[in-house]
MARBA-554351 format. One line per field, with one value per residue: z, x, y of N, C-alpha, C in turn; residue number from 0. Coordinates in Angstrom, 1 decimal. Layout:
# residues N
nzz	[Z ...];
nxx	[X ...];
nyy	[Y ...];
cazz	[Z ...];
caxx	[X ...];
cayy	[Y ...];
czz	[Z ...];
cxx	[X ...];
cyy	[Y ...];
pos	[NUM ...];
# end
This chain:
# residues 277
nzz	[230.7 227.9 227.0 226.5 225.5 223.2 221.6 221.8 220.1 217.4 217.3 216.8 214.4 212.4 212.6 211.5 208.9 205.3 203.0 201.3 198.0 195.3 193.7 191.4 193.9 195.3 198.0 197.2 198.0 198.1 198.4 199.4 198.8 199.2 198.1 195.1 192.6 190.4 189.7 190.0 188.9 190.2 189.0 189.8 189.0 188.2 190.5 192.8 194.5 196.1 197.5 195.8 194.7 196.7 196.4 194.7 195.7 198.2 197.3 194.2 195.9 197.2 194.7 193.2 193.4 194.7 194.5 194.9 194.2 195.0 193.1 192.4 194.2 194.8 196.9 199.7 198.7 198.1 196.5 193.5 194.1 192.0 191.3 188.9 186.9 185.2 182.9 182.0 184.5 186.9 185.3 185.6 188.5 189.2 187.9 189.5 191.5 191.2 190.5 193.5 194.6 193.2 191.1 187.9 185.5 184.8 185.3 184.5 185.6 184.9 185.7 184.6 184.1 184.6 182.6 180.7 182.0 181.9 179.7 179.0 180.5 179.4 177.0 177.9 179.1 178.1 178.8 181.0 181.1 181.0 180.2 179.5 181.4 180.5 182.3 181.5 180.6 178.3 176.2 173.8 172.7 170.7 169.2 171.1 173.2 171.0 170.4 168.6 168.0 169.9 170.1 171.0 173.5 175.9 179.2 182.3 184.9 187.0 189.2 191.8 193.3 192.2 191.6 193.8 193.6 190.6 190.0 192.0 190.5 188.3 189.2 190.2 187.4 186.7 187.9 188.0 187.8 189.2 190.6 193.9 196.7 198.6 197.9 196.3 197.5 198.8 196.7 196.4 198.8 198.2 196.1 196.4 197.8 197.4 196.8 195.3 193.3 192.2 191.2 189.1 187.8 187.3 185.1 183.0 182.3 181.1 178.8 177.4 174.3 173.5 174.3 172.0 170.5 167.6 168.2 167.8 170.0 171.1 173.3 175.3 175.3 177.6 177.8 179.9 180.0 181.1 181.6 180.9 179.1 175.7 173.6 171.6 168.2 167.0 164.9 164.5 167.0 166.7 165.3 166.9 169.2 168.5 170.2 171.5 172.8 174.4 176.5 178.3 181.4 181.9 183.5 185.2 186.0 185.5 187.8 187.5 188.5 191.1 191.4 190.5 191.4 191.6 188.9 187.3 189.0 188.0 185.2 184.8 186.2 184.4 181.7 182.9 183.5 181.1 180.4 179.9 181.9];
nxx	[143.0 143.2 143.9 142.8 140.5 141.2 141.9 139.1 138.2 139.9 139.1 136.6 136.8 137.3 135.3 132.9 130.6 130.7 130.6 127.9 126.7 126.1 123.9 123.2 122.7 121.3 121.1 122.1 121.0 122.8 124.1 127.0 127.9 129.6 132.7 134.2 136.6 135.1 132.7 128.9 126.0 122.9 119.8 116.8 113.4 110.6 109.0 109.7 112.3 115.6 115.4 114.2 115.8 116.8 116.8 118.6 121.2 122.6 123.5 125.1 127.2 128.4 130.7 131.6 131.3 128.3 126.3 123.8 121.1 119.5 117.2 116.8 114.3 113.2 112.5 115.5 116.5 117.5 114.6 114.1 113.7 112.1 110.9 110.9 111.6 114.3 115.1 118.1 118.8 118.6 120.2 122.7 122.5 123.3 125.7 126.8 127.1 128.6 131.2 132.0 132.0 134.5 134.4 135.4 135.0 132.1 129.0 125.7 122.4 119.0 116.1 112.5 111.7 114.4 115.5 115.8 117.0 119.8 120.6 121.2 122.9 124.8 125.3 125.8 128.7 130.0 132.8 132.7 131.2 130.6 129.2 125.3 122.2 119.0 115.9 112.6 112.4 112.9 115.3 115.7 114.1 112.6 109.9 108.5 105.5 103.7 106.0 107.5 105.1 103.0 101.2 100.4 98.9 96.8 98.5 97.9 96.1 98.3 97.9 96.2 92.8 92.4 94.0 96.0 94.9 94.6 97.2 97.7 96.2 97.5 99.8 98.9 98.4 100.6 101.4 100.8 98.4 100.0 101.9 102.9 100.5 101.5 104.3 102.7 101.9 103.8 105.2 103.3 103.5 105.8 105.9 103.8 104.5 105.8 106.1 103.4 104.8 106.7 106.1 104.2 106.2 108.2 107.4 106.4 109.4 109.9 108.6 110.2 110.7 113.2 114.4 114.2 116.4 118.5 121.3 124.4 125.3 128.2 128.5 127.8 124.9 122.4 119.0 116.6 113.4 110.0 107.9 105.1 105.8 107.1 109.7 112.0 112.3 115.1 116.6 116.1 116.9 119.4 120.2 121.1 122.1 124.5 125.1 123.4 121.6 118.3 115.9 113.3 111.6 109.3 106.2 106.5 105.5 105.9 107.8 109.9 112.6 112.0 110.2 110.8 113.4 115.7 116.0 116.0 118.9 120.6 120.5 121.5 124.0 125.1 125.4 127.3 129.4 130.9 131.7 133.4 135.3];
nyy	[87.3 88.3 87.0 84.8 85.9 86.6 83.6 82.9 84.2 83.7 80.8 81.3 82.7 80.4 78.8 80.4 79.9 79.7 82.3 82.4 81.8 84.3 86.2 88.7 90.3 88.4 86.0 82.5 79.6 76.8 73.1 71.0 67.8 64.7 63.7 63.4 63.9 64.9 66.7 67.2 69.2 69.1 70.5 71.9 71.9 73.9 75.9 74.3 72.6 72.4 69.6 67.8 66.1 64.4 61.3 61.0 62.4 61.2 58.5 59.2 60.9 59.2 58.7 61.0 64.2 66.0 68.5 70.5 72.6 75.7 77.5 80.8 82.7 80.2 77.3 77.8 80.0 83.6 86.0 87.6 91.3 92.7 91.1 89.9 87.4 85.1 82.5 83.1 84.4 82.4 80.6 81.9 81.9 79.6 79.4 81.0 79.6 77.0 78.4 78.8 76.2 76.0 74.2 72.8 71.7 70.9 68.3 69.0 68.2 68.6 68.9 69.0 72.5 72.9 71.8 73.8 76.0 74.9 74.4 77.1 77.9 76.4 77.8 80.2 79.6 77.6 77.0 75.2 73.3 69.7 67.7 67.7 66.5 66.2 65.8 64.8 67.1 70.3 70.4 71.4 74.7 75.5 76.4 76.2 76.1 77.9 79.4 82.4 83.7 82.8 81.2 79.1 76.4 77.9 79.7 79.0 80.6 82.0 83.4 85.7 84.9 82.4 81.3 79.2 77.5 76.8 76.5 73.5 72.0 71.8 70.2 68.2 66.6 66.2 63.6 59.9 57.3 55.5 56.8 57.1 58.1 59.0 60.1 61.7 63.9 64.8 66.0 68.0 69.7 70.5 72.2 74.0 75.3 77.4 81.0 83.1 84.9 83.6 81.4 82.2 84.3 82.7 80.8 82.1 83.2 80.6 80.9 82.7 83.8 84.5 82.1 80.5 79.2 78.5 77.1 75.3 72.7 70.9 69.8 66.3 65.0 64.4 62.8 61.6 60.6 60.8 57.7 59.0 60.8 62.1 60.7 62.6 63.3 61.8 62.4 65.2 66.2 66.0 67.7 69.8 69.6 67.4 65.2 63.7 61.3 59.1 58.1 56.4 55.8 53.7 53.6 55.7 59.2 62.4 63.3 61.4 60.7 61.0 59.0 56.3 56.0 53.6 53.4 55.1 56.4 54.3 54.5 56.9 57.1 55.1 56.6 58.8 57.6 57.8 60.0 62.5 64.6];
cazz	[230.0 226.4 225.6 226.6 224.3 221.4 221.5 221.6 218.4 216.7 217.2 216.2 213.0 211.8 212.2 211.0 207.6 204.5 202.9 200.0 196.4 195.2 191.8 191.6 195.3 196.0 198.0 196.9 198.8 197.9 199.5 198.1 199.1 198.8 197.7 194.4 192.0 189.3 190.1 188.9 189.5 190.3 189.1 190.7 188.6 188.5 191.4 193.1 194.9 195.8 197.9 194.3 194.3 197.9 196.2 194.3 196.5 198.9 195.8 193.6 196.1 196.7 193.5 192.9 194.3 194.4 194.1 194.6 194.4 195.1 192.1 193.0 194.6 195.3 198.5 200.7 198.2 197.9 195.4 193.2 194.9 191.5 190.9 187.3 186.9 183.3 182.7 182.4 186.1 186.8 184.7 186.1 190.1 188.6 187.6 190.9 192.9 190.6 191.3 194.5 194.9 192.8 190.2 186.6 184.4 185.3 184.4 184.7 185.3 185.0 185.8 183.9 183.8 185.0 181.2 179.2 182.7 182.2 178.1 178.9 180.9 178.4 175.8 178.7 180.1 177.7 179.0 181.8 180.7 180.2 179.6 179.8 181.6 181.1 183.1 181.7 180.0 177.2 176.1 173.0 173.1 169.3 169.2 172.2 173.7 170.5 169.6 168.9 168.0 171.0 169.5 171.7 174.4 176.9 180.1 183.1 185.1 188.3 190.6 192.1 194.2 191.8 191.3 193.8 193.3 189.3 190.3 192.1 189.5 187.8 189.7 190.1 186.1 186.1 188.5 187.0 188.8 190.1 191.4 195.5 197.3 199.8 197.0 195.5 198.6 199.4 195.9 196.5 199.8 197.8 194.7 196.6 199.5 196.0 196.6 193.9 192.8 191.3 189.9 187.9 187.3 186.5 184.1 182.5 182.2 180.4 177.6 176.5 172.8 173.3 174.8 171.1 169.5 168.0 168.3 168.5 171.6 170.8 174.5 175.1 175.8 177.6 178.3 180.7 179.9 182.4 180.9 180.2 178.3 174.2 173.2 170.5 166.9 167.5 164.3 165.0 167.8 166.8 164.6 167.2 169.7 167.5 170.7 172.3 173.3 175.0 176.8 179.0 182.2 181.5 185.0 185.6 185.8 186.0 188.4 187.1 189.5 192.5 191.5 190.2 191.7 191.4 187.8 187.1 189.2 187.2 183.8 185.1 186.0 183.0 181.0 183.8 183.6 179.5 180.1 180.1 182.8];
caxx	[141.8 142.9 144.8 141.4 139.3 142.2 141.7 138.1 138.3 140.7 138.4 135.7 136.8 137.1 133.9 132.2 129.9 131.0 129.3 126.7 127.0 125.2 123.7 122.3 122.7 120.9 121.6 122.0 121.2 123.5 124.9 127.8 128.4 130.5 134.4 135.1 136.8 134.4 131.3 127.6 124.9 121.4 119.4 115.2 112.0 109.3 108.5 110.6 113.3 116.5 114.8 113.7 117.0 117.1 117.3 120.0 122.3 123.4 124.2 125.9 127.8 130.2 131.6 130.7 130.9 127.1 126.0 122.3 120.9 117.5 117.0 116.2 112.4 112.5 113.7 116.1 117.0 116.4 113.5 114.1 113.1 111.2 109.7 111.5 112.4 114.1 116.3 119.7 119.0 118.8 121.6 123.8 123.1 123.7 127.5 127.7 126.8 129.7 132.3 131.6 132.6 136.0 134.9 136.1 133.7 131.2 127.6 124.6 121.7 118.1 114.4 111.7 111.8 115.8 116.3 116.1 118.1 121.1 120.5 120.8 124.1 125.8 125.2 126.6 129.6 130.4 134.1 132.8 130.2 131.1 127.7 123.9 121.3 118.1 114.8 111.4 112.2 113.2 116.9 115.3 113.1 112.3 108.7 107.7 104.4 103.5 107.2 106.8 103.6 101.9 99.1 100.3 97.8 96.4 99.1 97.2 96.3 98.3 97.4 95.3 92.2 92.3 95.9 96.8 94.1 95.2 98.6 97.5 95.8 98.6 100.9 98.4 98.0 102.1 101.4 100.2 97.9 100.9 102.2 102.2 99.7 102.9 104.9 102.2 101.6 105.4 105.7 102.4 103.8 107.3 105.9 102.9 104.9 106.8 105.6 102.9 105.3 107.8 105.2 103.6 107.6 109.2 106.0 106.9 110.5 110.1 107.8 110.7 111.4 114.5 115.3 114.2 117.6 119.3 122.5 124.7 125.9 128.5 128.3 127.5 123.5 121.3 117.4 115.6 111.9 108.9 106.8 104.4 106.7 107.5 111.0 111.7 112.8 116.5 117.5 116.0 117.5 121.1 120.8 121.5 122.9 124.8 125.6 122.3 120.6 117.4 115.2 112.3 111.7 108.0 105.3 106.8 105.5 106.5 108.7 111.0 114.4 111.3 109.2 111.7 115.0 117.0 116.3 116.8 120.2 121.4 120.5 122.2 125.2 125.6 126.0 128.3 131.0 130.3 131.8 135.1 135.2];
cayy	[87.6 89.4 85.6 83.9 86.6 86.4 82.3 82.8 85.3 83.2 79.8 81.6 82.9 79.4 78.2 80.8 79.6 80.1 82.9 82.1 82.1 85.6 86.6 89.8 90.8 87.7 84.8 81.5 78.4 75.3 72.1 70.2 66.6 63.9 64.3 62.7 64.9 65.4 67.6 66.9 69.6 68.9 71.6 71.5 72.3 75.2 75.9 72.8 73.2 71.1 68.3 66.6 65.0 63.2 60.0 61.3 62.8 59.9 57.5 59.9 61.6 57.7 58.5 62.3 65.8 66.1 70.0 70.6 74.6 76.2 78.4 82.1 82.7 79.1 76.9 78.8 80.9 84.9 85.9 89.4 92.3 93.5 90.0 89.7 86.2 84.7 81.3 83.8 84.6 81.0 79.7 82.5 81.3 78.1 79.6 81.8 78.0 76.6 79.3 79.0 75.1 75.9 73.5 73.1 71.2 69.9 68.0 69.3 67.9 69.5 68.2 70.3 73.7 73.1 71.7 74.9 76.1 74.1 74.3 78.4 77.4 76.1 79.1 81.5 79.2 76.5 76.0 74.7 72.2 68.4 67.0 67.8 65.7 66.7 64.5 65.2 68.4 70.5 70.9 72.9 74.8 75.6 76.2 75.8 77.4 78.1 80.2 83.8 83.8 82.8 81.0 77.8 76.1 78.4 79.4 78.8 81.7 81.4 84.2 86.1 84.4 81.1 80.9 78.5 75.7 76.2 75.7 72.2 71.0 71.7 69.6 66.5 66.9 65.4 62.2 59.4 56.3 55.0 57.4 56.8 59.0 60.3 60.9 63.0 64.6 65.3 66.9 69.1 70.6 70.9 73.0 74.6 76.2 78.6 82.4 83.3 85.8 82.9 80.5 82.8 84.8 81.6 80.2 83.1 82.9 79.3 81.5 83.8 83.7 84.5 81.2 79.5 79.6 76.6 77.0 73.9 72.2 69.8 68.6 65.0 65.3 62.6 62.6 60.5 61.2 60.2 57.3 59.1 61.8 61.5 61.0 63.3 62.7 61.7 63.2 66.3 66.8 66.1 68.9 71.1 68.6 66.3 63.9 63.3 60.6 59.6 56.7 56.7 55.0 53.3 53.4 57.2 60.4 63.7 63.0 60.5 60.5 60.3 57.4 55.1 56.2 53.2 52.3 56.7 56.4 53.0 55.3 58.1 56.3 54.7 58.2 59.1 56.7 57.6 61.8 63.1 65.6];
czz	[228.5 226.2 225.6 225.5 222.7 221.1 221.3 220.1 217.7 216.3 216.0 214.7 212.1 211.7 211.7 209.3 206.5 203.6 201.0 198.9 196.4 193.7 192.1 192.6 195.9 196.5 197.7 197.7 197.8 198.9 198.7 199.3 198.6 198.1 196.4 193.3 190.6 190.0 189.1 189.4 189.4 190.0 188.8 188.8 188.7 189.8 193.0 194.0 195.4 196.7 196.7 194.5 195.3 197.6 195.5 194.9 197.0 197.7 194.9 194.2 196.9 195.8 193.3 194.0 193.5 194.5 193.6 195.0 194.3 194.1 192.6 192.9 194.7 196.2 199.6 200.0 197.9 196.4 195.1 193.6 194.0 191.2 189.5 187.5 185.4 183.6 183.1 183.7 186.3 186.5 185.3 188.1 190.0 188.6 188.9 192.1 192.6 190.9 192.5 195.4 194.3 191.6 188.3 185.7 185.3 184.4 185.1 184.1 186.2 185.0 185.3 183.1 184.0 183.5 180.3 180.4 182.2 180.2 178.3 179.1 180.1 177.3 176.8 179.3 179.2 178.1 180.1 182.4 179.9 179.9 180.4 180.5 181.6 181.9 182.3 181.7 179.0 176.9 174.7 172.6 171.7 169.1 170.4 173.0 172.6 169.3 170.0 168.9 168.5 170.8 170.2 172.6 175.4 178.3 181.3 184.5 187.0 189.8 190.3 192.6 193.6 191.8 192.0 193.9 191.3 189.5 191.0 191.6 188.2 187.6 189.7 188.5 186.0 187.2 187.5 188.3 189.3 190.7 193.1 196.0 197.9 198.8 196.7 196.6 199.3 198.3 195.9 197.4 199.5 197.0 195.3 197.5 198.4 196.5 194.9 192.8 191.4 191.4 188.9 187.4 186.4 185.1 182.9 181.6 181.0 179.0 177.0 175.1 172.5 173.5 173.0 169.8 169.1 167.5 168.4 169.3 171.5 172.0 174.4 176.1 176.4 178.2 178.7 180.9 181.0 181.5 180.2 178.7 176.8 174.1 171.9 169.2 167.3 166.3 164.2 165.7 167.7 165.6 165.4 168.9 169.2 168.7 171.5 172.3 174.0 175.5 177.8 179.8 182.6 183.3 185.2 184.9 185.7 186.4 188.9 188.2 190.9 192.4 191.0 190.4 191.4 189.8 186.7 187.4 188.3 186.0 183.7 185.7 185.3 182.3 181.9 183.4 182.0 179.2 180.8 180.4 182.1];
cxx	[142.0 143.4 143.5 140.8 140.1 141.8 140.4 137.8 138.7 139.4 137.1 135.5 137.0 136.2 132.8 131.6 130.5 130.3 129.0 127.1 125.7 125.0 122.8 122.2 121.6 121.1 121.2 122.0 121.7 124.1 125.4 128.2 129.1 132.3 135.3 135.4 136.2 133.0 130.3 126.9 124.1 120.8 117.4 114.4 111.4 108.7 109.0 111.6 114.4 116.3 114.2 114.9 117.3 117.2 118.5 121.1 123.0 124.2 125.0 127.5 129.2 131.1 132.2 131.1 129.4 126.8 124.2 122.0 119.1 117.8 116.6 114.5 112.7 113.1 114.4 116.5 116.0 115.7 114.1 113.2 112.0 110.3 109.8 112.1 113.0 115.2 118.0 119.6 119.4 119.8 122.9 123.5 123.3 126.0 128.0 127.8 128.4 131.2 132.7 132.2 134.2 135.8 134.9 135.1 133.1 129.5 126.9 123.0 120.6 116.6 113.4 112.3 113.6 116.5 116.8 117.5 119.6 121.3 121.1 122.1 124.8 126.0 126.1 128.3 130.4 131.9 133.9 131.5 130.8 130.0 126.0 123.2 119.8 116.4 113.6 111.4 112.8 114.9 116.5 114.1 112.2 111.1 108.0 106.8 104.0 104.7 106.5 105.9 102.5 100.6 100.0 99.2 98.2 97.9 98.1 97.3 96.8 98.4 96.2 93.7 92.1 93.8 96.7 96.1 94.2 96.4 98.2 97.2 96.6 99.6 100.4 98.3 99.3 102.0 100.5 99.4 98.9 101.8 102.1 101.7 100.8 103.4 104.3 102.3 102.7 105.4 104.5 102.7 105.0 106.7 104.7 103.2 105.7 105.4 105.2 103.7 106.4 107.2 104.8 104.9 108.1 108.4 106.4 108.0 110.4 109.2 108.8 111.3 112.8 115.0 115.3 114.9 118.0 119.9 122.8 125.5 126.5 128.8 127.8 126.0 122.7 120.1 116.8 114.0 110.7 108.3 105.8 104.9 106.9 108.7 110.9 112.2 114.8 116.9 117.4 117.0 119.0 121.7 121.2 122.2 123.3 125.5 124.5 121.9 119.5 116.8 114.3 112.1 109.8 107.8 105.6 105.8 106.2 107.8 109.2 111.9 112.9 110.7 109.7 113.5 116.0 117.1 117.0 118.3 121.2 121.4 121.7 124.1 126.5 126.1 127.2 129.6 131.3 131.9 133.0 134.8 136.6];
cyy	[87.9 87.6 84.8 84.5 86.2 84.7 82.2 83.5 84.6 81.8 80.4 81.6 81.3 78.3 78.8 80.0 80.5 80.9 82.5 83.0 83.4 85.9 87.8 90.7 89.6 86.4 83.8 80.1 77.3 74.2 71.5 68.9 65.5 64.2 64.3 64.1 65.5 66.0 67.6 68.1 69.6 70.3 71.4 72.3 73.6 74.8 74.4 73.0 71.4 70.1 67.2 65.7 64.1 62.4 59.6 61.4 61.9 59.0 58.3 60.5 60.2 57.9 60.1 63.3 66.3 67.7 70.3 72.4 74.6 77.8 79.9 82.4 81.1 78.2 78.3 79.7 82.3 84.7 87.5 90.4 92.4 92.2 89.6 88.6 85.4 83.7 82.3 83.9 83.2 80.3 80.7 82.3 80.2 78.4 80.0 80.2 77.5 77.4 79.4 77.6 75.4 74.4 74.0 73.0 70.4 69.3 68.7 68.5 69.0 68.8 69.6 71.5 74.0 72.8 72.4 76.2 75.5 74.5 76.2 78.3 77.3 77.2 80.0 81.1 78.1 75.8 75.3 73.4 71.1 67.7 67.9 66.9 66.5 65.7 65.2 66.6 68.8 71.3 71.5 73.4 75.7 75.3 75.7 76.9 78.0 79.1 81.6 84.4 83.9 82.5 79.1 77.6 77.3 78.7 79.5 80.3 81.2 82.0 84.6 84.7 82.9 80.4 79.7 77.1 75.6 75.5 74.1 71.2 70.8 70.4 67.9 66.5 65.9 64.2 61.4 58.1 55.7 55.6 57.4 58.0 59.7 60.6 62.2 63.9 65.4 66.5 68.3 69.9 71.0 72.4 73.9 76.0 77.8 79.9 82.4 83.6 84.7 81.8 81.4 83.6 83.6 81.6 81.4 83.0 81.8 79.9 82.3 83.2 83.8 83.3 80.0 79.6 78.4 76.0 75.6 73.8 71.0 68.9 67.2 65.7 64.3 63.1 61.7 60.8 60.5 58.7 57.8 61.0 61.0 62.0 62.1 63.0 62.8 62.4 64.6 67.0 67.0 67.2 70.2 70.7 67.2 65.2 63.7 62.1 60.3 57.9 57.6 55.5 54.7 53.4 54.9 58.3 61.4 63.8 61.9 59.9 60.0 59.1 56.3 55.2 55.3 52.9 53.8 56.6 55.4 54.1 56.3 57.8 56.0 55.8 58.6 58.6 56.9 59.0 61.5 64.4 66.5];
pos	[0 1 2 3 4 5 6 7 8 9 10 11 12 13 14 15 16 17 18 19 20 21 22 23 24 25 26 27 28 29 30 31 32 33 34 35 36 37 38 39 40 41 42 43 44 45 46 47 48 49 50 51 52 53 54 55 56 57 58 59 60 61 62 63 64 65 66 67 68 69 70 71 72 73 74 75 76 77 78 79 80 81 82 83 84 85 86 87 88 89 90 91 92 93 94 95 96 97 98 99 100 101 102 103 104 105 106 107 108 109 110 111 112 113 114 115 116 117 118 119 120 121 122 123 124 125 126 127 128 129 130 131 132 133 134 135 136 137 138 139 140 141 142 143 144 145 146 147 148 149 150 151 152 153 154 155 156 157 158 159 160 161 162 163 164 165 166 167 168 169 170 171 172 173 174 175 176 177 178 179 180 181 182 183 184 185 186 187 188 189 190 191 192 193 194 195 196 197 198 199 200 201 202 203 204 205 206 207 208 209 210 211 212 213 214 215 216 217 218 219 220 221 222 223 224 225 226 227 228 229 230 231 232 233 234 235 236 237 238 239 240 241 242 243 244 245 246 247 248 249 250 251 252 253 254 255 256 257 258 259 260 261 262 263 264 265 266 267 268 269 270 271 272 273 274 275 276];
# end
């Protein structure tokens, strides 16, 4: 009987789950796939979580150690007790996910609100950043929302009893007529299911003046914009990322990597095979 219990103890202890990346005292949901020895990380949207990348994952992860994370308050991941949400949170379960795999350098890539994430990253971690990607968002964020001023457009009010039919109209606001009805409909039960607390926290977050610094990032930078997104002045930008580049994948909305995956993954690719890990 005790050699049976000891072999049953023993087995056990080696299948237990490995325990979760933590920031803050909170846990972090991630999945890492595929085996190859350079590591990319997918990092989700406002309100989003890491199912954006399902067309990603599979194809990347042939070549790739794929690394997708649910941002804190969103997906599986815990939300802060006090309801204080800001990019440094963010970019630091981004490092605890990273620590966590045992990798060295890595890319980062970021959709939306994941751009000025991953852009945040880099200011707090730099030795361990080999390139940027950002999709249909902002790697700086220099006047944005009007700066400190706060005399930009309107933020949309997103609680309380209207809060979450603003938020919808929100979200149909970034599809475009070609957009497929399931798609939209996938990404409405993605971004709708987010606790008020971290739509209106994050929305937030993406407003701090603090984030509109602009520092240089001599990373290699790439942006894949929606169609209906404007590239931005390339020399602009290489004043404060002197290796950027940019394109835009025409028919797209919002959500880029979803509505044209293979011609996003060929792009994304390409930059790939580009970066010295």
């Amino acid at each position: 009987m005790r050699r049976l219990l000891f072999s049953l103890l023993v087995t056990t202890a080696f299948v237990l789950p490995a325990t979760a990346a933590t920031v803050d005292g909170l846990k972090i949901h991630s999945a890492s796939t595929g085996h190859g020895k350079q590591t990319v990380i997918f990092v989700h949207g406002w309100t989003c979580d890491s199912s954006s990348w399902q067309a990603q994952v599979p194809e990347f992860a042939k070549t790739y150690r794929v690394v997708t994370i649910d941002l804190p308050g969103h997906g599986q991941s815990d939300s802060p007790a006090d309801g204080v949400f800001s990019i440094g949170l963010f970019a630091r379960a981004v490092e605890a996910v990273r620590d966590e795999v045992k990798a060295d350098k890595v890319v980062l890539v970021g959709h939306s609100m994941g751009a000025p994430v991953i852009r945040q990253y880099a200011r707090l971690y730099p030795q361990h950043v080999a390139a940027l990607v950002a999709v249909d968002g902002p790697l700086v964020m220099t006047g944005f929302g009007g700066g400190a001023r706060g005399d930009g457009p309107p933020r949309p009010q997103l609680t309380g009893p209207e809060g979450l039919k603003a938020r919808e109209n929100m979200i149909r606001g970034m599809f475009t007529s070609q957009t497929p009805l399931a798609l939209q409909q996938q990404i409405l039960a993605m971004m709708l299911k987010a606790p008020e607390a971290t739509a209106s926290g994050a929305m937030a977050a993406i407003f701090d003046p603090a984030l509109q610094k602009d520092d240089v990032m001599p990373m290699p930078a790439f942006a894949i914009y929606a169609g209906t997104g404007n590239v931005p002045n390339l020399d602009d930008m290489k004043k404060t990322l002197p290796n950027f580049k940019a394109t835009k994948i025409a028919g797209t909305g919002h959500f880029v990597m979803m509505e044209n995956p293979k011609e996003f993954n060929r792009l994304l690719t390409e930059f790939l095979a580009t970066v010295t890990f």
